[in-house]
HTML snippet that shows the backbone in 3Dmol.js (N, CA, C, O; Angstrom):
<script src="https://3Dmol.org/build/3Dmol-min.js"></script>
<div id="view" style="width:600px;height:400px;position:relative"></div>
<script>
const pdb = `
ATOM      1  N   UNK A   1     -13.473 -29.076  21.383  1.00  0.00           N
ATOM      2  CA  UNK A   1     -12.981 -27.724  21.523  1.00  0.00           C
ATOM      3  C   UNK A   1     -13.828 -26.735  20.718  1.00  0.00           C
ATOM      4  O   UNK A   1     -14.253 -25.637  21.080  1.00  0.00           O
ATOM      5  N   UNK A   2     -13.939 -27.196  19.858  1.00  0.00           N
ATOM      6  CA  UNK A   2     -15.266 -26.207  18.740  1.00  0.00           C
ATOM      7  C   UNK A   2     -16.194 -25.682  19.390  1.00  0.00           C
ATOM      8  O   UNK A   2     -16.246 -24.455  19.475  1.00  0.00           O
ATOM      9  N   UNK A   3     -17.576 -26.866  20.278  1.00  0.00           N
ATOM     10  CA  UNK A   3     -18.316 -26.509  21.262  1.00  0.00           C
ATOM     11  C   UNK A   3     -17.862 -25.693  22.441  1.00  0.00           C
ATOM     12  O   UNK A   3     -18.633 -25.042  23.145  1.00  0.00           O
ATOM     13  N   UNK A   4     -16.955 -25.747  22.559  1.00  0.00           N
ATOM     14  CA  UNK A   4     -16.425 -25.181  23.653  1.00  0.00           C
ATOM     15  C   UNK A   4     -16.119 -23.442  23.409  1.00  0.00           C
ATOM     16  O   UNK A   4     -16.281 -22.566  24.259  1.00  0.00           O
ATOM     17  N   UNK A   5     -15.633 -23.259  21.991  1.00  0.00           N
ATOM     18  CA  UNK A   5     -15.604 -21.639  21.619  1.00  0.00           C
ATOM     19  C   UNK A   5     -16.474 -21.525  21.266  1.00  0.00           C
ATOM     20  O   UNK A   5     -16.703 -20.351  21.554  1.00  0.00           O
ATOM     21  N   UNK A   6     -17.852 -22.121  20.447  1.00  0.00           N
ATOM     22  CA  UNK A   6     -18.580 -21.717  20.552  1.00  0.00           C
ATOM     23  C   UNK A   6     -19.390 -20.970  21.869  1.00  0.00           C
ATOM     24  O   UNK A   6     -19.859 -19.860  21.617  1.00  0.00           O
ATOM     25  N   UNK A   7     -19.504 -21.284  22.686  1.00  0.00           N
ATOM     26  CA  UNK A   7     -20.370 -21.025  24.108  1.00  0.00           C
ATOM     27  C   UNK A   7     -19.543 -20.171  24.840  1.00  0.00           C
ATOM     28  O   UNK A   7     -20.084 -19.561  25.761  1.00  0.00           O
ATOM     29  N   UNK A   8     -18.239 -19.974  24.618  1.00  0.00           N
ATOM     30  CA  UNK A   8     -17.355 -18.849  24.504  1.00  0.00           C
ATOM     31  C   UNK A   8     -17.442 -17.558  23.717  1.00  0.00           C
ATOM     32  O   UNK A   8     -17.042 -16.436  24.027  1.00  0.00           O
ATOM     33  N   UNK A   9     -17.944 -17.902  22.828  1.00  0.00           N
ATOM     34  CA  UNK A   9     -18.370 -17.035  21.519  1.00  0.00           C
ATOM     35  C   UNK A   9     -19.874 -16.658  21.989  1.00  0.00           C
ATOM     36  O   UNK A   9     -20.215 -15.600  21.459  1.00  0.00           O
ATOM     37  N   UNK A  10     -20.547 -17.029  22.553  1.00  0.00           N
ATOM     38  CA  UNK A  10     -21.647 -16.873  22.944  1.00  0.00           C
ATOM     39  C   UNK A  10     -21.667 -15.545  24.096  1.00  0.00           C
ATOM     40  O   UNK A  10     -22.283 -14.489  23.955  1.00  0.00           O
ATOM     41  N   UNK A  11     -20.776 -15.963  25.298  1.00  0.00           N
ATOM     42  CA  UNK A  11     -20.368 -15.470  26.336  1.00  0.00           C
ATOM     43  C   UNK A  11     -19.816 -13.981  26.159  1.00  0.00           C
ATOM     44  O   UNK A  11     -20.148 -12.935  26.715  1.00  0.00           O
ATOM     45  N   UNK A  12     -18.784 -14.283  25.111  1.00  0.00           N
ATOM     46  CA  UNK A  12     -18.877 -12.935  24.993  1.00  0.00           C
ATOM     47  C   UNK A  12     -19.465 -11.513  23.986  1.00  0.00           C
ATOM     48  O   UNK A  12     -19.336 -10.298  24.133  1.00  0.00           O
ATOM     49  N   UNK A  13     -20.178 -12.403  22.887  1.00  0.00           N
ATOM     50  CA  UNK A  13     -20.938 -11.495  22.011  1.00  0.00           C
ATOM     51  C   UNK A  13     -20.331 -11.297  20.886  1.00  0.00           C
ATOM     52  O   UNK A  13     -19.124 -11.492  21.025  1.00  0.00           O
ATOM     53  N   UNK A  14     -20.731 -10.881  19.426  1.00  0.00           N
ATOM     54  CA  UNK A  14     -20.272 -10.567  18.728  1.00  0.00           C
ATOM     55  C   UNK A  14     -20.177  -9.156  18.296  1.00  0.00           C
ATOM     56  O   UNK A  14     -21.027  -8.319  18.601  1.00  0.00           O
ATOM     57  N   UNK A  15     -18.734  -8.809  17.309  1.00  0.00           N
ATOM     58  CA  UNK A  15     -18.201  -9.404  17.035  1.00  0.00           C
ATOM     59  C   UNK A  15     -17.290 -10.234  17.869  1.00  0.00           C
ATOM     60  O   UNK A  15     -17.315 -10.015  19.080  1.00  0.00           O
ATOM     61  N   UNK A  16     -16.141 -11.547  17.216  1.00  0.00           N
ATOM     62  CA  UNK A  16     -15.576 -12.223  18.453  1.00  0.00           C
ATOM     63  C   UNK A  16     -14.359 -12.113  16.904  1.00  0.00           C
ATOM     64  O   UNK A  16     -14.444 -12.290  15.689  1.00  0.00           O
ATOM     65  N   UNK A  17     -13.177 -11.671  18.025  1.00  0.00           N
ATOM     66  CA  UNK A  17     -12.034 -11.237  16.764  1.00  0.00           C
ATOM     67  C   UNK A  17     -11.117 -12.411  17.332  1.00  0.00           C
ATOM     68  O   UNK A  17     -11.174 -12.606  18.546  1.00  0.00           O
ATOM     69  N   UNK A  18     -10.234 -13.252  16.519  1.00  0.00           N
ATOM     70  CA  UNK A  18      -9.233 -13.694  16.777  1.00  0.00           C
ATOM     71  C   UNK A  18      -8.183 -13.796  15.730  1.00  0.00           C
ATOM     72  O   UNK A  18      -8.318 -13.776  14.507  1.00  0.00           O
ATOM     73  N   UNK A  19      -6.829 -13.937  16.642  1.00  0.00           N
ATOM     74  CA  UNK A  19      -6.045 -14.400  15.136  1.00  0.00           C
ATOM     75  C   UNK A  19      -4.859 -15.962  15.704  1.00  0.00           C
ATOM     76  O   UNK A  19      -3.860 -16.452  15.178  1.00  0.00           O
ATOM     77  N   UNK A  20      -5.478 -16.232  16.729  1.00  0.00           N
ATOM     78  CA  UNK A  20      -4.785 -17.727  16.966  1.00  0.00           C
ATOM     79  C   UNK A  20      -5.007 -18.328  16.527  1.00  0.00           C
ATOM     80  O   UNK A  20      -6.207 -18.412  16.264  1.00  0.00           O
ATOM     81  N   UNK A  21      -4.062 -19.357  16.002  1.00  0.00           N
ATOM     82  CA  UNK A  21      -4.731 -20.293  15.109  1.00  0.00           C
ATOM     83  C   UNK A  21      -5.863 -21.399  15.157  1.00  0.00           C
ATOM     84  O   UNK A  21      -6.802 -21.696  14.419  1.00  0.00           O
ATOM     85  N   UNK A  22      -5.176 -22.048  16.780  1.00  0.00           N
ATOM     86  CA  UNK A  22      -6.166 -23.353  17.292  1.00  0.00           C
ATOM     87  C   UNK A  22      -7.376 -22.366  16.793  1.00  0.00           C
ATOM     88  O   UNK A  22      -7.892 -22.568  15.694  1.00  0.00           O
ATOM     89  N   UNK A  23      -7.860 -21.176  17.728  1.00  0.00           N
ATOM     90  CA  UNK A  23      -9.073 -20.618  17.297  1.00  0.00           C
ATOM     91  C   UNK A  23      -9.897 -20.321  16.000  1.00  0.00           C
ATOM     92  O   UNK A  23     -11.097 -20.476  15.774  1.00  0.00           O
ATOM     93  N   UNK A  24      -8.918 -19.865  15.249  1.00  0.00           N
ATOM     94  CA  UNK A  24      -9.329 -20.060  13.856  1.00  0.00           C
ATOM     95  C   UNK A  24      -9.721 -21.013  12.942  1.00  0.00           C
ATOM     96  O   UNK A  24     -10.589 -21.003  12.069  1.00  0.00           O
ATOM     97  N   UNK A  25      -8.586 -22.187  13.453  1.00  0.00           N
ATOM     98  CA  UNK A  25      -8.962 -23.551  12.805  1.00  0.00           C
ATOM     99  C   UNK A  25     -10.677 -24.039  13.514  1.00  0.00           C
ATOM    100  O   UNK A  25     -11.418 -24.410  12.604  1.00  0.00           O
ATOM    101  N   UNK A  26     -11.220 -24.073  14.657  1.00  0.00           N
ATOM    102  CA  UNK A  26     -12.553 -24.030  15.389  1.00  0.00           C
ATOM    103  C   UNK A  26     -13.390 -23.178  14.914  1.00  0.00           C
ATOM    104  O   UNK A  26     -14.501 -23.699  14.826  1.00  0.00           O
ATOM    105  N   UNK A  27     -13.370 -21.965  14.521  1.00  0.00           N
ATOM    106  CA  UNK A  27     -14.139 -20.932  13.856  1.00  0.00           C
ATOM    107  C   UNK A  27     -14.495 -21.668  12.646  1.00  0.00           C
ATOM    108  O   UNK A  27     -15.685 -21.936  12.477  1.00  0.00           O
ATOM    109  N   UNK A  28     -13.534 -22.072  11.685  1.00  0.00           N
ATOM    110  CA  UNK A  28     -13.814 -22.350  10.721  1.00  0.00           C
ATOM    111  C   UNK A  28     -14.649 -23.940  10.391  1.00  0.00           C
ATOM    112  O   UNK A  28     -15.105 -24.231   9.285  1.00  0.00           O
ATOM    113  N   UNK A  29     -14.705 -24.763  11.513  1.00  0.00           N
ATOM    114  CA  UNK A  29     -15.333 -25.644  11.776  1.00  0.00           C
ATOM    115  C   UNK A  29     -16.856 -25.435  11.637  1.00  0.00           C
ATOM    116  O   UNK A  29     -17.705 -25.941  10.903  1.00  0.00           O
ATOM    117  N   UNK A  30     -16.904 -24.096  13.038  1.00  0.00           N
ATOM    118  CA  UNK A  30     -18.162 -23.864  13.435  1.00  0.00           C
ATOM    119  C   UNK A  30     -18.552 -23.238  11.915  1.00  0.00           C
ATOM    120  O   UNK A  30     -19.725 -23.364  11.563  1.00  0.00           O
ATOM    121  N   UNK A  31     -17.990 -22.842  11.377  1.00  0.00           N
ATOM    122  CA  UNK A  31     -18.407 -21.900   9.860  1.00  0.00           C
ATOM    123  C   UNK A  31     -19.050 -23.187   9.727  1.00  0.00           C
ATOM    124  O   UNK A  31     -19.642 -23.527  10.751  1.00  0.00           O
ATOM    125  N   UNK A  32     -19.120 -24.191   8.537  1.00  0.00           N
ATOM    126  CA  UNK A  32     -18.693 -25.084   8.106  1.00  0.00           C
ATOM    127  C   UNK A  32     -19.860 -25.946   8.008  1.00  0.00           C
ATOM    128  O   UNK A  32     -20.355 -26.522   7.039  1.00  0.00           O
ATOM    129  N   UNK A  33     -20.300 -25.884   9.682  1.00  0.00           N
ATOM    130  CA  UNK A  33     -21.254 -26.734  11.032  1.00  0.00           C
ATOM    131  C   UNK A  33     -22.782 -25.725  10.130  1.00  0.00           C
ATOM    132  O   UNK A  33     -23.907 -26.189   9.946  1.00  0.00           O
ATOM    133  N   UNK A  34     -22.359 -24.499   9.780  1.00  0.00           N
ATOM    134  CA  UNK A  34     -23.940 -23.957   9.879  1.00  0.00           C
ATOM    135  C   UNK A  34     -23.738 -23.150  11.216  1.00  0.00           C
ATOM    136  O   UNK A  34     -24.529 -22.208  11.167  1.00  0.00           O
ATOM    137  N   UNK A  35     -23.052 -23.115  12.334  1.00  0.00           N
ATOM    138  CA  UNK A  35     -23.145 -22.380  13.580  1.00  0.00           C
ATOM    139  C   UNK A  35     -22.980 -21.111  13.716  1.00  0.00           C
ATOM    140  O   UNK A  35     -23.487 -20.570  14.699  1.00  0.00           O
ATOM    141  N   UNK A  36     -22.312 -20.415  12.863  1.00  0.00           N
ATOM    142  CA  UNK A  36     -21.697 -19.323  13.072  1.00  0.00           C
ATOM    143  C   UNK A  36     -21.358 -18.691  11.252  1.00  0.00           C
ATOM    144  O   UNK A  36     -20.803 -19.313  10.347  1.00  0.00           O
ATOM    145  N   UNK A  37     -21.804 -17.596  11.231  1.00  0.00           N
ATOM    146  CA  UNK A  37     -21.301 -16.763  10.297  1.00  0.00           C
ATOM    147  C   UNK A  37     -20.201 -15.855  10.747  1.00  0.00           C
ATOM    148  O   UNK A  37     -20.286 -15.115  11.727  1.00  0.00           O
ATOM    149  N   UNK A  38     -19.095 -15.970   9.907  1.00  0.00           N
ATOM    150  CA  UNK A  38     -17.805 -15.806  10.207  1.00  0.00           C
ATOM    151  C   UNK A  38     -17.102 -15.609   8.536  1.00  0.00           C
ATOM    152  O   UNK A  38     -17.288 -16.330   7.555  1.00  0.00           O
ATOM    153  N   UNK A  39     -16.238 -14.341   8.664  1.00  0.00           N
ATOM    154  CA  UNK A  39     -14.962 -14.155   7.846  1.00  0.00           C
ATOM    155  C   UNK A  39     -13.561 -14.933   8.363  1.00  0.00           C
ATOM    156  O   UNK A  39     -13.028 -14.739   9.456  1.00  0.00           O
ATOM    157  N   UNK A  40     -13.045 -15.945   7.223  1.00  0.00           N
ATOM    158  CA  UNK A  40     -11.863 -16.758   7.871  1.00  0.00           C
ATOM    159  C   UNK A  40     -10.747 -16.450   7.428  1.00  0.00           C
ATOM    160  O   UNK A  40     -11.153 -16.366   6.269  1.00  0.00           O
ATOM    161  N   UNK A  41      -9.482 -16.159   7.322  1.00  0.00           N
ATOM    162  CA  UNK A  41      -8.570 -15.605   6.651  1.00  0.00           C
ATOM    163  C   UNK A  41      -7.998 -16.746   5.752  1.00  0.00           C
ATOM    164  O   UNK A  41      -8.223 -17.880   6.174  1.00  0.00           O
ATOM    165  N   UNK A  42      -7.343 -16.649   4.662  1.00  0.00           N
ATOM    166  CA  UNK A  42      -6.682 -17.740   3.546  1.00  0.00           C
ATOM    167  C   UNK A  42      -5.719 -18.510   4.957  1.00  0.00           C
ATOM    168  O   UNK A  42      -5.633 -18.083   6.108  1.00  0.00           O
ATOM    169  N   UNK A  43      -5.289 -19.357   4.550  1.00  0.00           N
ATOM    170  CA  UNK A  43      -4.307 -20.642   4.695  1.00  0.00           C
ATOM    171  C   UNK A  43      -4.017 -20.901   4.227  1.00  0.00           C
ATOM    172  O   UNK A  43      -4.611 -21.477   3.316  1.00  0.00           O
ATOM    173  N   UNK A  44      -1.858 -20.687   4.358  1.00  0.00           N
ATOM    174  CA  UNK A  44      -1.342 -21.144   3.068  1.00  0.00           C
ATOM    175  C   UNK A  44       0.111 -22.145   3.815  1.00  0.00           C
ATOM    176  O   UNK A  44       1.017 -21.642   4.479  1.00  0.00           O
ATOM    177  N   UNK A  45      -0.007 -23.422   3.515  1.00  0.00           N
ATOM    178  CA  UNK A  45       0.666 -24.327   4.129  1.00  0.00           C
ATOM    179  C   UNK A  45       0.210 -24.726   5.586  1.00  0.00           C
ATOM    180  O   UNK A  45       1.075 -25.003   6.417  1.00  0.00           O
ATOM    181  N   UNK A  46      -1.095 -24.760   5.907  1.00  0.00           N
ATOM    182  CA  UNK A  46      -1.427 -24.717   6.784  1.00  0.00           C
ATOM    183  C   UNK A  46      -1.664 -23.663   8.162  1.00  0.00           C
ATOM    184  O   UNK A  46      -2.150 -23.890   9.270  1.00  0.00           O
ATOM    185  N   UNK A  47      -1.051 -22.347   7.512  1.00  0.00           N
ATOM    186  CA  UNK A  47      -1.253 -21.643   8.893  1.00  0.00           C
ATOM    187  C   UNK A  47      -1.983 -19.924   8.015  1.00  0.00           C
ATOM    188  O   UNK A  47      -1.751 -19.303   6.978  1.00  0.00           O
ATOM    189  N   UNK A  48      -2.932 -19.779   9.229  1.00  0.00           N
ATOM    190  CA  UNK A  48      -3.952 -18.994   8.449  1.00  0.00           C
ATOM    191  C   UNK A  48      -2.976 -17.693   8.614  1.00  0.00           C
ATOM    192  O   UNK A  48      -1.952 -17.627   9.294  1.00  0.00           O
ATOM    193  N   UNK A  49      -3.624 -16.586   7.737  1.00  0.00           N
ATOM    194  CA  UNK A  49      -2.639 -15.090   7.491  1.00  0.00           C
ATOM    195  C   UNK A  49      -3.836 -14.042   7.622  1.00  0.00           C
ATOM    196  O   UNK A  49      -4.486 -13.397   6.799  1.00  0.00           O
ATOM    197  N   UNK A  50      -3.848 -14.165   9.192  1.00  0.00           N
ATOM    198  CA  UNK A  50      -4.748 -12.544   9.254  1.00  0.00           C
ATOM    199  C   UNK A  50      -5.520 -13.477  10.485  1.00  0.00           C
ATOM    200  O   UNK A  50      -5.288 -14.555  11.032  1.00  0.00           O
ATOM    201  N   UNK A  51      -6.899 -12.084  10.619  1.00  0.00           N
ATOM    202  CA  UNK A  51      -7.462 -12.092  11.668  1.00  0.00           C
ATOM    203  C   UNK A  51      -9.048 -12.781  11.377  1.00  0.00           C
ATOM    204  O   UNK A  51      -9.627 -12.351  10.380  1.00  0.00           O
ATOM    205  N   UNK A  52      -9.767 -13.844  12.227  1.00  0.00           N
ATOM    206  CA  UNK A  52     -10.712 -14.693  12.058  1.00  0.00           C
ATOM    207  C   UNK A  52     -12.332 -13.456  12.739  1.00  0.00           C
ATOM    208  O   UNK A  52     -12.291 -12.826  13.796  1.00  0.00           O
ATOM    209  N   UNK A  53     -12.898 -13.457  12.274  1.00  0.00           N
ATOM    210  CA  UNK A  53     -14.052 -12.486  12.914  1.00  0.00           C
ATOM    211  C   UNK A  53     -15.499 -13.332  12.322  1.00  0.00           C
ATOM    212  O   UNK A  53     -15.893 -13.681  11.210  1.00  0.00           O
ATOM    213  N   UNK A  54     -16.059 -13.442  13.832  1.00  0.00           N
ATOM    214  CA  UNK A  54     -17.646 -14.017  14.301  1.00  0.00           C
ATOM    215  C   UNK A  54     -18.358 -12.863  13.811  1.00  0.00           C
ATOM    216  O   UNK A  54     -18.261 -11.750  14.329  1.00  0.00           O
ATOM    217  N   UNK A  55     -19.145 -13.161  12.712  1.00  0.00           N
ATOM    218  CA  UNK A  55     -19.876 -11.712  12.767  1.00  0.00           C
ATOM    219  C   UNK A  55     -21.739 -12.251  13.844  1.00  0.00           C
ATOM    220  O   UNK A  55     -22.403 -11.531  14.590  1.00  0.00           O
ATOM    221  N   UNK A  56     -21.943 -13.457  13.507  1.00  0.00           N
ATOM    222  CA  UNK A  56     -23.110 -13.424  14.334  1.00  0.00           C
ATOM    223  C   UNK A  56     -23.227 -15.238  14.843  1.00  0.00           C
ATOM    224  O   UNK A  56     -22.289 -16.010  14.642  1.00  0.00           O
ATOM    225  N   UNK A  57     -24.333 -15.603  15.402  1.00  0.00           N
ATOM    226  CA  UNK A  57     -24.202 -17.156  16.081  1.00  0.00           C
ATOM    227  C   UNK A  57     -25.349 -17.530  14.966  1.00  0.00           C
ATOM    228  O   UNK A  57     -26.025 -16.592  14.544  1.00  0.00           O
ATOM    229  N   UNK A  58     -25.545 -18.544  14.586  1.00  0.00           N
ATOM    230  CA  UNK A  58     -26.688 -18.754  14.070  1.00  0.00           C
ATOM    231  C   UNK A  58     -27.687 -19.309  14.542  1.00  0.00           C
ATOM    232  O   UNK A  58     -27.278 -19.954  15.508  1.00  0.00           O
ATOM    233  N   UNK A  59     -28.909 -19.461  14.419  1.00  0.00           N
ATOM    234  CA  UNK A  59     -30.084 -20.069  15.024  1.00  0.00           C
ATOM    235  C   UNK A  59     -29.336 -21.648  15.482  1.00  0.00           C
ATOM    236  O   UNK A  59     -29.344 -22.226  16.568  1.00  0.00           O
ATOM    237  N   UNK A  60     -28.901 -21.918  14.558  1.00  0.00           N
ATOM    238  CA  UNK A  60     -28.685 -23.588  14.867  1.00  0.00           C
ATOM    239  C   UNK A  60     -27.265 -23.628  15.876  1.00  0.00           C
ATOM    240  O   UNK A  60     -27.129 -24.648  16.552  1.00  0.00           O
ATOM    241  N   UNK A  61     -26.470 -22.813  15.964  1.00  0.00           N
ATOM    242  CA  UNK A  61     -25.311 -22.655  16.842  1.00  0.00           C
ATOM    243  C   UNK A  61     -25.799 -22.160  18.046  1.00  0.00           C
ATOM    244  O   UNK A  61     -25.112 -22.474  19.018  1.00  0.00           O
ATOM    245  N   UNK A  62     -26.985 -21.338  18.320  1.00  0.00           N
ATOM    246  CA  UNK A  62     -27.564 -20.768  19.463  1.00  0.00           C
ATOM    247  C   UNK A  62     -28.515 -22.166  19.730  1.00  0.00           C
ATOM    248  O   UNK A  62     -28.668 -22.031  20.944  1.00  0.00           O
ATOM    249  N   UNK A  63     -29.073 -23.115  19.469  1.00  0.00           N
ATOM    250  CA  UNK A  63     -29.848 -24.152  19.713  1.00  0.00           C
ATOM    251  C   UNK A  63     -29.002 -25.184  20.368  1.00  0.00           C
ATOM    252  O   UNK A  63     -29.448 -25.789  21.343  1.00  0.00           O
ATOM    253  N   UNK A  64     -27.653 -25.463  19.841  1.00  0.00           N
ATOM    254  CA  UNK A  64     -26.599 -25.991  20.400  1.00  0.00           C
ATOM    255  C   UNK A  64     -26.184 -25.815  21.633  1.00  0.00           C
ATOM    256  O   UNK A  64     -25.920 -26.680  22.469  1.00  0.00           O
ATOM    257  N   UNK A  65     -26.125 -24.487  21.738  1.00  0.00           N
ATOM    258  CA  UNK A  65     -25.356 -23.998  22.761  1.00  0.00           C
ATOM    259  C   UNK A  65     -26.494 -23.970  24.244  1.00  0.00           C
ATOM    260  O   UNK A  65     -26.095 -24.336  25.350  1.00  0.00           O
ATOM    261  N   UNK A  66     -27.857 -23.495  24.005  1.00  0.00           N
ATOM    262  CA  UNK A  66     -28.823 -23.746  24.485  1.00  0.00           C
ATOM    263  C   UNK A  66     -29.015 -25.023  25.023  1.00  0.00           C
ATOM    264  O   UNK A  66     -29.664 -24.956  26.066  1.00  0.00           O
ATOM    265  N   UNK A  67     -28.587 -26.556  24.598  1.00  0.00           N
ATOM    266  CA  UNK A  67     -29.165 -28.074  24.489  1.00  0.00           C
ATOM    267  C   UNK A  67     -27.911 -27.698  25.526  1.00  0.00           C
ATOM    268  O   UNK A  67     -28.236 -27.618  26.711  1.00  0.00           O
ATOM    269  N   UNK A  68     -26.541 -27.464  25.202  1.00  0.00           N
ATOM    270  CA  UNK A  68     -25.497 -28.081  25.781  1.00  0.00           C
ATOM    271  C   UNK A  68     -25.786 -27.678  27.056  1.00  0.00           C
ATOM    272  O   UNK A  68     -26.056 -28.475  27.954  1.00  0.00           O
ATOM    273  N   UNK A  69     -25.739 -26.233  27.221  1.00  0.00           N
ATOM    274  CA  UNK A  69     -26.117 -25.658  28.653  1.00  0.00           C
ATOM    275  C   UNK A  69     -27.266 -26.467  29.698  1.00  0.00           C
ATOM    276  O   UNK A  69     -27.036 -26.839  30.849  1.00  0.00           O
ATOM    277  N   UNK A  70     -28.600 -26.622  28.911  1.00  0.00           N
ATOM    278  CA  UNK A  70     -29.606 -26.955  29.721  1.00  0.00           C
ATOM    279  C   UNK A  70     -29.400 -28.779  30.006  1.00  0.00           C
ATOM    280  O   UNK A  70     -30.242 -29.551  30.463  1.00  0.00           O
ATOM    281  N   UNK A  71     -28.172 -29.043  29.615  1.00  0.00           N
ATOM    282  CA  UNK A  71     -28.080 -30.564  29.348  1.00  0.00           C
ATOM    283  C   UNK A  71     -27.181 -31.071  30.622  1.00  0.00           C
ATOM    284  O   UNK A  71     -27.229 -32.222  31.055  1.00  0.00           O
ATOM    285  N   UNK A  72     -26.260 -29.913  31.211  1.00  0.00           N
ATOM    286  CA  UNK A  72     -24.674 -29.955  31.316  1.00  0.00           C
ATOM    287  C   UNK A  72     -23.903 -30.483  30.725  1.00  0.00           C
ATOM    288  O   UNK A  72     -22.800 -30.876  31.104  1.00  0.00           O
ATOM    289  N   UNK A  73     -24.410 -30.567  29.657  1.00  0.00           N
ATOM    290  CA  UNK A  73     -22.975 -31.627  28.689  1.00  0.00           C
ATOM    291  C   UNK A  73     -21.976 -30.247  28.400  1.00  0.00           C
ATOM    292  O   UNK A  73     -21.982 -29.780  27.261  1.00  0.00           O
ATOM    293  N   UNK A  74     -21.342 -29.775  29.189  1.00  0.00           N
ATOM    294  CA  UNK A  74     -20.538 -28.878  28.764  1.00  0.00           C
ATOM    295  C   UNK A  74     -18.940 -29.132  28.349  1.00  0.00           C
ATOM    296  O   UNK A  74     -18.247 -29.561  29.271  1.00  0.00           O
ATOM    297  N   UNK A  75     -18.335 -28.936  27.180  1.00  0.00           N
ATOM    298  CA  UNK A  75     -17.219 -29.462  26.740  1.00  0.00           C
ATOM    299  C   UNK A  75     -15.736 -28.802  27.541  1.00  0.00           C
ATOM    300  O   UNK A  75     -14.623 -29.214  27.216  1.00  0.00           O
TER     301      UNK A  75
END
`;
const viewer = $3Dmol.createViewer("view");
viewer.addModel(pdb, "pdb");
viewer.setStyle({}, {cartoon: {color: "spectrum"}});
viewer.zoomTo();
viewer.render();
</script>
């Protein structure tokens, strides 16, 4: 699912605002990965408080997304 918002995140450009969680919890993956520079909001008992924002893709998240596409390994 990560790969999958990523190339979503791709699709539609940054910034990419969310405040769902599944999404946030994936944002913060892709943070994490090196893929994506991103502001994540605190988590407290497990559920984040506020809004998740993509500020850009990174070289290595755009190389990803690039392999997956030209591969069809699409998630």
């Amino acid at each position: 699912m990560s790969l999958k918002l990523l190339m979503r995140i791709v699709d539609h450009g940054c910034p990419f605002r969310t405040i769902d969680q599944t999404e946030i919890i994936h944002i913060d993956t892709l943070k994490a990965a090196g893929m994506v520079e991103a502001d994540v909001p605190p988590a407290k008992s497990g559920v984040y408080s506020g809004e998740a924002v993509v500020h850009s893709i990174t070289p290595v998240g755009l190389s990803i997304d690039q392999s997956m596409r030209r591969s069809g390994r699409i998630p």
